[in-house]
C-alpha positions as CSV (number, residue, x, y, z in Angstrom):
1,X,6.8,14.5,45.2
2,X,7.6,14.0,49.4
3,X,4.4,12.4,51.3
4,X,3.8,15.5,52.9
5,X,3.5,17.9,49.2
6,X,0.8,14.8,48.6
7,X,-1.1,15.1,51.6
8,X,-1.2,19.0,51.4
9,X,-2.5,18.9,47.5
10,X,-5.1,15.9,48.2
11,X,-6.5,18.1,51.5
12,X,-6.7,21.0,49.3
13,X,-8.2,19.3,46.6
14,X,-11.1,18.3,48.9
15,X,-11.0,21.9,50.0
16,X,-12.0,23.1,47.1
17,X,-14.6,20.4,46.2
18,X,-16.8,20.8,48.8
19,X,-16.1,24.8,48.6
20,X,-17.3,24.3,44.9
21,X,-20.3,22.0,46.3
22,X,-21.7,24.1,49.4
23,X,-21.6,27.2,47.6
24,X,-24.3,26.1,44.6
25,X,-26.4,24.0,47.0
26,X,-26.9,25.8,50.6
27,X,-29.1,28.3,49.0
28,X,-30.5,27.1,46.5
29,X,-33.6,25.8,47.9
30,X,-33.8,29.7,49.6
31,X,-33.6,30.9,45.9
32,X,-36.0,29.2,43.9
33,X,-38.4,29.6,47.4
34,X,-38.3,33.3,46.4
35,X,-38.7,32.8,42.7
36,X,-41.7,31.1,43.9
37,X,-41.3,27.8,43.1
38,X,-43.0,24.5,44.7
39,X,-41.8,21.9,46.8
40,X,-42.1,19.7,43.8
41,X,-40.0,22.2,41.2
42,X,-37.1,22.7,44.0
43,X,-36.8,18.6,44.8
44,X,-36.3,18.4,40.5
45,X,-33.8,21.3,40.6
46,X,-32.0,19.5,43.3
47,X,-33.0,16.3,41.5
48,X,-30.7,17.0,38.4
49,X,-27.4,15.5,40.2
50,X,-29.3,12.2,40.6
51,X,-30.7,12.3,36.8
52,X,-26.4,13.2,35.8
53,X,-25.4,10.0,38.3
54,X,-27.5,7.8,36.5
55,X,-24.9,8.5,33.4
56,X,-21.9,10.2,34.1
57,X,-20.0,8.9,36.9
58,X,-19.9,5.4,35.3
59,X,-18.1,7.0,32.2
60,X,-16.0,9.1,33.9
61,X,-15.3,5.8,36.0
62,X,-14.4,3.9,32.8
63,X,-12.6,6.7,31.3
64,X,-10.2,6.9,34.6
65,X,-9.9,3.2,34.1
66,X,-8.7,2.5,30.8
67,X,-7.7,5.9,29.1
68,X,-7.2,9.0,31.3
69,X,-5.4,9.7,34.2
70,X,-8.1,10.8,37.3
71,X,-6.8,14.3,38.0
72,X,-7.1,15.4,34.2
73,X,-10.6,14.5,34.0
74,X,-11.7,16.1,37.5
75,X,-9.9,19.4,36.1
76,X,-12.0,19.1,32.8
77,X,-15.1,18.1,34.6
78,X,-14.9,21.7,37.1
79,X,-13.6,24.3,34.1
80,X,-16.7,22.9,32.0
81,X,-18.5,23.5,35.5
82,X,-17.8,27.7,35.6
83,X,-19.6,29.2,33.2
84,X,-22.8,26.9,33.4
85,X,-22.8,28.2,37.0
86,X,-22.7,31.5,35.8
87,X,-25.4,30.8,33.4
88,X,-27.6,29.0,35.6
89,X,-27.8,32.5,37.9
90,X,-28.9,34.2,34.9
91,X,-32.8,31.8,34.9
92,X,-35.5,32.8,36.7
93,X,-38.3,30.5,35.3
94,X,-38.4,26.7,36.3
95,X,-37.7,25.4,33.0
96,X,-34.4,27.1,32.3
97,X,-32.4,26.8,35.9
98,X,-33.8,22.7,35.3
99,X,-32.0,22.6,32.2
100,X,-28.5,24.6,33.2
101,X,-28.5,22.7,36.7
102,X,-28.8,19.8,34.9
103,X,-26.2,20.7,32.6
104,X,-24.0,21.5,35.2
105,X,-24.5,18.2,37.5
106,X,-23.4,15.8,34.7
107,X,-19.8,17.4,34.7
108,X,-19.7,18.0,38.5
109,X,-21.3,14.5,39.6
110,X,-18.3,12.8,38.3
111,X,-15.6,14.4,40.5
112,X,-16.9,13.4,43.3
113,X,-15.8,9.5,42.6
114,X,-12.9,10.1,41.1
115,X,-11.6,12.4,44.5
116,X,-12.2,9.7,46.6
117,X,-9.9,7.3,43.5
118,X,-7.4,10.3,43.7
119,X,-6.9,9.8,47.3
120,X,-7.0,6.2,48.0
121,X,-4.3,5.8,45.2
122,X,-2.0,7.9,47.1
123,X,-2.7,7.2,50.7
124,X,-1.5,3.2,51.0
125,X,-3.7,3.3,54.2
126,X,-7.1,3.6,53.2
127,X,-8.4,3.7,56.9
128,X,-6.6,7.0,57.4
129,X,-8.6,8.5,54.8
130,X,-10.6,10.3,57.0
131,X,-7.2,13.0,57.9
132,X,-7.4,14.2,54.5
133,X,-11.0,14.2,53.6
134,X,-11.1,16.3,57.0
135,X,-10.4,19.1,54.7
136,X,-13.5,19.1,52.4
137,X,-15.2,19.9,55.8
138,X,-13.5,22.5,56.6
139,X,-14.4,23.6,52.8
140,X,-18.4,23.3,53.0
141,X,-17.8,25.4,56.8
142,X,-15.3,28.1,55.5
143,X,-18.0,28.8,52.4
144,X,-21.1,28.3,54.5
145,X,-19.7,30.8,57.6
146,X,-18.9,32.9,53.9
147,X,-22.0,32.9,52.4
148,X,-23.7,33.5,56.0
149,X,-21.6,36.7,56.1
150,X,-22.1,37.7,52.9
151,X,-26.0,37.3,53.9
152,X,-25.6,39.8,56.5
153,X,-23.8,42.3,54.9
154,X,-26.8,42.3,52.0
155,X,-29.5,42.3,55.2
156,X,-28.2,44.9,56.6
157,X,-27.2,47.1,53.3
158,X,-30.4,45.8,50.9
159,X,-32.9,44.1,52.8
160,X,-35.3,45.0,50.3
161,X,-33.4,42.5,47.3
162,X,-32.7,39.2,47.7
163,X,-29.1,37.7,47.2
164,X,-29.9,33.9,47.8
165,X,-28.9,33.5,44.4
166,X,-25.2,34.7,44.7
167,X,-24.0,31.1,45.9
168,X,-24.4,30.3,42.0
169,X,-21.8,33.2,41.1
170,X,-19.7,32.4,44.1
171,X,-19.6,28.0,43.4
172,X,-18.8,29.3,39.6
173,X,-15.6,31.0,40.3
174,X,-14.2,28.7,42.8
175,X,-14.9,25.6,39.9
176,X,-12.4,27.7,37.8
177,X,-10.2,28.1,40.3
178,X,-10.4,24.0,41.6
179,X,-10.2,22.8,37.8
180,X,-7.1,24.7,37.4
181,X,-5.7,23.4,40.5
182,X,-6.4,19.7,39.5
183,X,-4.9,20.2,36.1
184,X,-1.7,22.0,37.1
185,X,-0.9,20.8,41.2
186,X,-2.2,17.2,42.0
187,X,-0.8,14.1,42.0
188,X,-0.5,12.1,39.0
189,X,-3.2,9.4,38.9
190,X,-2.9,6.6,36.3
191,X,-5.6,4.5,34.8
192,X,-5.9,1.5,36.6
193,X,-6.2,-0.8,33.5
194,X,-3.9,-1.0,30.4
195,X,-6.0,-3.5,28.5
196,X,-8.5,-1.5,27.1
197,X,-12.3,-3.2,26.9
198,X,-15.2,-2.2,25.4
199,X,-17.8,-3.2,28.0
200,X,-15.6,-2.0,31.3
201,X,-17.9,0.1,32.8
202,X,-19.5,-2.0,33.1
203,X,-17.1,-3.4,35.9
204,X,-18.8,-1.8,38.9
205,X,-22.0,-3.7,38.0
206,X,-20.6,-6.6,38.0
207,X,-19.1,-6.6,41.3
208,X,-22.6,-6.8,42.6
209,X,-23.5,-9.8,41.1
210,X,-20.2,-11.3,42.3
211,X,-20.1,-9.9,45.8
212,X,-22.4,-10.2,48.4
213,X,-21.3,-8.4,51.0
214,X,-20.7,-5.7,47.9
215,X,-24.4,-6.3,47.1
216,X,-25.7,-5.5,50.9
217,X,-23.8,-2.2,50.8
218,X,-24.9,-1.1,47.6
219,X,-28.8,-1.9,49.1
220,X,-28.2,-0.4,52.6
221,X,-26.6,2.8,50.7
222,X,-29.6,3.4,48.3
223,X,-31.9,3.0,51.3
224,X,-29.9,6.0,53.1
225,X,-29.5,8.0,50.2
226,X,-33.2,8.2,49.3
227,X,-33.6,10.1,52.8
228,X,-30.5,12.5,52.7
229,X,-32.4,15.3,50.1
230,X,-35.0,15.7,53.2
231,X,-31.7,17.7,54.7
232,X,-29.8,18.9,51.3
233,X,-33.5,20.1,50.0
234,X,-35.5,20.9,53.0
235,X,-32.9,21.9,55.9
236,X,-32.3,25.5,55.0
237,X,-36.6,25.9,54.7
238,X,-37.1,24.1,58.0
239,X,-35.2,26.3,59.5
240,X,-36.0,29.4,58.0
241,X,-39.6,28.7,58.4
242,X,-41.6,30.8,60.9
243,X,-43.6,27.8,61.7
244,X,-40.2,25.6,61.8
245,X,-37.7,26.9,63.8
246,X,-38.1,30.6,62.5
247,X,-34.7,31.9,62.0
248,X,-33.1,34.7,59.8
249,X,-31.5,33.3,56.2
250,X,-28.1,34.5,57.7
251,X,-28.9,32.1,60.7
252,X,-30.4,29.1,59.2
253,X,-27.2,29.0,56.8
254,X,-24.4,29.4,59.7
255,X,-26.7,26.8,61.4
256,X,-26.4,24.4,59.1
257,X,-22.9,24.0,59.2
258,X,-23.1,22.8,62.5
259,X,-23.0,19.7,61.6
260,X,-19.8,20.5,59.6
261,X,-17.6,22.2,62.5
262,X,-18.5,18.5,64.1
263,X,-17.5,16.1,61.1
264,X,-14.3,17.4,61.1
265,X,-13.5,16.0,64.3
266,X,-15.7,13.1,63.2
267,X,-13.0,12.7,60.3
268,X,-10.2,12.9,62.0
269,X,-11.7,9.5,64.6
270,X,-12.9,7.8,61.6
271,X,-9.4,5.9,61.7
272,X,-9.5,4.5,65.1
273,X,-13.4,3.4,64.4
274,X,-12.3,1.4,61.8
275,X,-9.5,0.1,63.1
276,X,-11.6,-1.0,66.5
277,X,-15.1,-1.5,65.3
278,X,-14.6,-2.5,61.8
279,X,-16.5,-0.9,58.5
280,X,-20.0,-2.4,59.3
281,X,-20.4,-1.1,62.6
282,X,-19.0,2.1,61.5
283,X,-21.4,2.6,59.0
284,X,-24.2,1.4,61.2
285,X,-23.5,4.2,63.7
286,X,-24.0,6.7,60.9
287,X,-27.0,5.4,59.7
288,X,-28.4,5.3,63.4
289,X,-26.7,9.2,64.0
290,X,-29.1,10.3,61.1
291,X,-32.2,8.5,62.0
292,X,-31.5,9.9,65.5
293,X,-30.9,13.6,63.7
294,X,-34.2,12.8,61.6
295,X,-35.9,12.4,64.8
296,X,-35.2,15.6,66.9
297,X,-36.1,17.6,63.7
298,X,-39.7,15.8,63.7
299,X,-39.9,16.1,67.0
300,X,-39.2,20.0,66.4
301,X,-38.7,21.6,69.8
302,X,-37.2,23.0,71.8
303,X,-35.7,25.0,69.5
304,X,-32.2,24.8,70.8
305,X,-32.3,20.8,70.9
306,X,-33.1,20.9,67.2
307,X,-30.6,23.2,66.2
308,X,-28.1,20.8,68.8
309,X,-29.4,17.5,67.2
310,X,-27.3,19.6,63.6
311,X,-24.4,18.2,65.4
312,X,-25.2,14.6,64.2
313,X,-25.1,14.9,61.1
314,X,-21.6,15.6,61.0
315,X,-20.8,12.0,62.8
316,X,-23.6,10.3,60.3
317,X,-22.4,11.9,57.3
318,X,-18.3,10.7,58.2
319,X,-19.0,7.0,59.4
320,X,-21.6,5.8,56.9
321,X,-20.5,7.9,53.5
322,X,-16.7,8.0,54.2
323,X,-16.8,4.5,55.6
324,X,-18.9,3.2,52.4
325,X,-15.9,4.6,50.5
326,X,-13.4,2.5,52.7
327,X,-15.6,-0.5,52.3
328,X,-16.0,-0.1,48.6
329,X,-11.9,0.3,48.6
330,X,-11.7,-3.0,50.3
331,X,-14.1,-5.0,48.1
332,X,-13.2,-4.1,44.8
333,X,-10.0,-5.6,43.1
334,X,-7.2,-2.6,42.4
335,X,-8.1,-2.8,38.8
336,X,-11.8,-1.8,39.1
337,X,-11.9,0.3,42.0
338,X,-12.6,3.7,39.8
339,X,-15.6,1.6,38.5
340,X,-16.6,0.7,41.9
341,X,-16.3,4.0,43.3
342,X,-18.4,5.7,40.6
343,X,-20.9,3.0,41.0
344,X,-21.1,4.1,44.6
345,X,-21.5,7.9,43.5
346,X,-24.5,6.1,40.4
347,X,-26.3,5.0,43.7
348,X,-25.7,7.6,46.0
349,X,-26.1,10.5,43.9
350,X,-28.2,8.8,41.4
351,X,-30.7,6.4,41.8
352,X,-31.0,6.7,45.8
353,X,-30.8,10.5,45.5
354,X,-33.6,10.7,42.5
355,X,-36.3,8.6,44.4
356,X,-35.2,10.9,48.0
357,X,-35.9,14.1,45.5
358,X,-39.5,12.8,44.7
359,X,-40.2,11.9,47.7
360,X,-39.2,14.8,49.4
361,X,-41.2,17.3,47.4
362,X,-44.2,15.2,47.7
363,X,-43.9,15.2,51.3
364,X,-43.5,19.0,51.3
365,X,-46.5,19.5,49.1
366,X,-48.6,16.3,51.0
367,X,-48.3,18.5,54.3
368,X,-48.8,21.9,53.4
369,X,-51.1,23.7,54.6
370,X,-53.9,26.1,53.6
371,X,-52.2,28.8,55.1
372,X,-49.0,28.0,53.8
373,X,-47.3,26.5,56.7
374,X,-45.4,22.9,56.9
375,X,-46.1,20.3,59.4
376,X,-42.7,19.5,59.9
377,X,-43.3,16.5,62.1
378,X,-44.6,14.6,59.4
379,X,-42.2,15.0,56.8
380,X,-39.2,14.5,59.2
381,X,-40.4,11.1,60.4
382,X,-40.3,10.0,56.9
383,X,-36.7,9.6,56.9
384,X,-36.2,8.9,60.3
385,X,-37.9,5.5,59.7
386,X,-35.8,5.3,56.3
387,X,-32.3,5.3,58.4
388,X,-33.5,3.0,61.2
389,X,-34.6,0.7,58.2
390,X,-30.7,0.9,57.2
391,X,-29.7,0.2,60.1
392,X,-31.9,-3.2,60.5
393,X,-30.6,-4.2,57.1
394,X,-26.9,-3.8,58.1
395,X,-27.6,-6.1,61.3
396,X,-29.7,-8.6,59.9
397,X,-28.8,-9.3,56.6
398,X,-24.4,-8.3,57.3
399,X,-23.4,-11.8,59.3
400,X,-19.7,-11.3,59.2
401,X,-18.0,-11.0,62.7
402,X,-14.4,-10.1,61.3
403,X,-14.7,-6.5,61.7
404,X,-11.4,-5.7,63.2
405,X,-9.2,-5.5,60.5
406,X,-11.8,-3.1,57.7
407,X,-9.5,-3.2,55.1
408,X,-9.9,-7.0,55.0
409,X,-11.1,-8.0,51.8
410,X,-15.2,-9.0,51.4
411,X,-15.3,-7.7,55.4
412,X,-18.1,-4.7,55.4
């Protein structure tokens, strides 16, 4: 297979990830809204790909390991992901969409690890990343312009029903389509160890206790993740609010993909950043372009500086999350580094993302009103102060000066 036919199937694996992604998640909070649910019941729907993280990416990150190459279990993971899709758009109580989202998390959380393993195995450069990754960007836009059209068209031609819940349909039939794809048209990934050992998965733990500069990114990453479901959870409401920034559902989605059209570009100078600044300061910035973000949307006006301040989160989201990949790449020994990557998706998507799903639908209970109506301010400011909290831990507790060279083992 020529470098080029590898580049073109890992950009359109991550294509169809984040296609498979933005689909089931932009509107769902709009969704269970309409079905009438609470802040507290749509933070534990949302909550169920932290509950799967706590479990299934550190199997699947063993299992790529020691027994089965990485593409075969991604294209496993996204056929078992169809028709639970399908099945969660069929539940209208709390209770049952809990259940099938659930059941549908702990064989999507998995494959979004073991990507990031696909890729770094066949790009020998793991700075340059960021070209091919470029592509699940342009994924999560292409479906979230989509779904905003497809919005519109239902506006215009039923404004009396509500189709919020087609993104479940929609994120159902691309998964088919992506796990056929991964079975049949990527690169052949091999497991990383051939000695076979009954406690490996526990590998990626291990490297904490090992690793200090492992340990520090591990902390500084559970600290951000906690404050990322106040966008994932609360961005399309905030926006859709009449007492937030008061736009149509059609609006609020194309809105948020602002900060998509921007990470692309973001992506594509997440090379020279590492190459010049190094991994910690990379991730730093994206830490600090969040708690910036954070800010303008508790800050809430005017109305076209918050919608503006979308933007950052395309250059947060690229330099801290795709740089903690690189990092993670460069710290972990060749042999472990599907553990270590799956760890990162157990705190990112698990523990850091459970305690940001409580918290956010607390907050958006704590600060309802009477009347109904949000004060915004205060539950933005919670993770504004979160991400400037990251970024103090990354400068005081991160010492190393050698951030030239990224790759550099132990250099984060």
């Amino acid at each position: 297979m020529s470098p080029r036919s590898v580049v073109v199937r890992l950009s359109a694996m991550y294509f169809l990830q984040f296609a498979v992604f933005g689909a089931q998640t932009i509107l769902l909070g709009g969704h269970m809204r309409q079905m009438g649910f609470s802040g507290t019941q749509i933070s534990w729907v949302y909550g169920t790909g932290a509950l799967a993280a706590l479990v299934s990416p550190v199997i699947a990150g063993w299992l790529a390991d020691h027994f089965l190459p990485t593409q075969r279990i991604m294209g496993l993971c996204y056929l078992a992901c169809a028709p639970v899709l399908w099945w969660s758009y069929q539940q209208t109580s709390f209770l049952s969409l809990w259940a099938t989202m659930l059941l549908f998390q702990f064989v999507h959380v998995p494959t979004m690890g073991l990507s990031n393993v696909v890729a770094l195995y066949h790009q020998p450069d793991s700075r340059r990343i960021g070209f091919v990754r470029a592509w699940g960007t342009v994924g999560w836009v292409a479906i979230s312009w989509a779904l905003s059209l497809h919005l519109n068209f239902w506006e215009a031609w039923q404004p009396q029903r509500s189709h919020l819940g087609d993104g479940l349909l929609i994120s159902g039939s691309l998964a088919l389509l992506t796990g056929l794809f991964c079975l049949t048209l990527l690169p052949h990934t091999p497991p990383g160890q051939t000695v076979r050992q009954p406690l490996a998965f526990l590998d990626g733990f291990r490297l904490l206790s090992e690793s200090r500069p492992f340990l520090v990114l591990f902390v500084v990453c559970l600290v951000v993740a906690a404050m990322r479901p106040f966008f994932y959870n609360l961005g399309f409401l905030f926006f859709s609010d009449p007492h937030g920034i008061g736009l149509s559902s059609s609006l609020s989605t194309a809105t948020m993909s602002i900060g998509q059209v921007v990470e692309i570009g973001a992506m594509l100078a997440l090379a020279a950043s590492l190459r010049v600044l190094g991994s910690r300061w990379t991730i730093l910035l994206g830490a600090a372009a969040l708690s910036l973000r954070f800010g303008v949307f508790s800050h809430g006006e005017p109305a076209w500086l918050v919608v503006a301040a979308q933007s950052l989160h395309g250059i947060g989201f690229t330099f801290f999350s795709i740089g903690c990949v690189v990092a993670v790449e460069a710290l972990a020994p060749r042999q472990r580094r599907a553990s270590a990557q799956s760890l990162l998706v157990f705190v990112n998507s698990g523990l850091g993302a459970l305690a940001g799903h409580w918290l956010t639908g607390m907050a958006y209970d704590r600060y309802e009103s009477v009347d109904g109506a949000h004060d915004w301010g205060a539950i933005f400011l919670i993770p504004t102060v979160g991400c400037a909290l990251a970024c103090a831990l990354l400068v005081l507790l991160v010492r190393d000066d050698r951030t030239a060279q990224p790759a550099r083992r132990g250099n984060v």
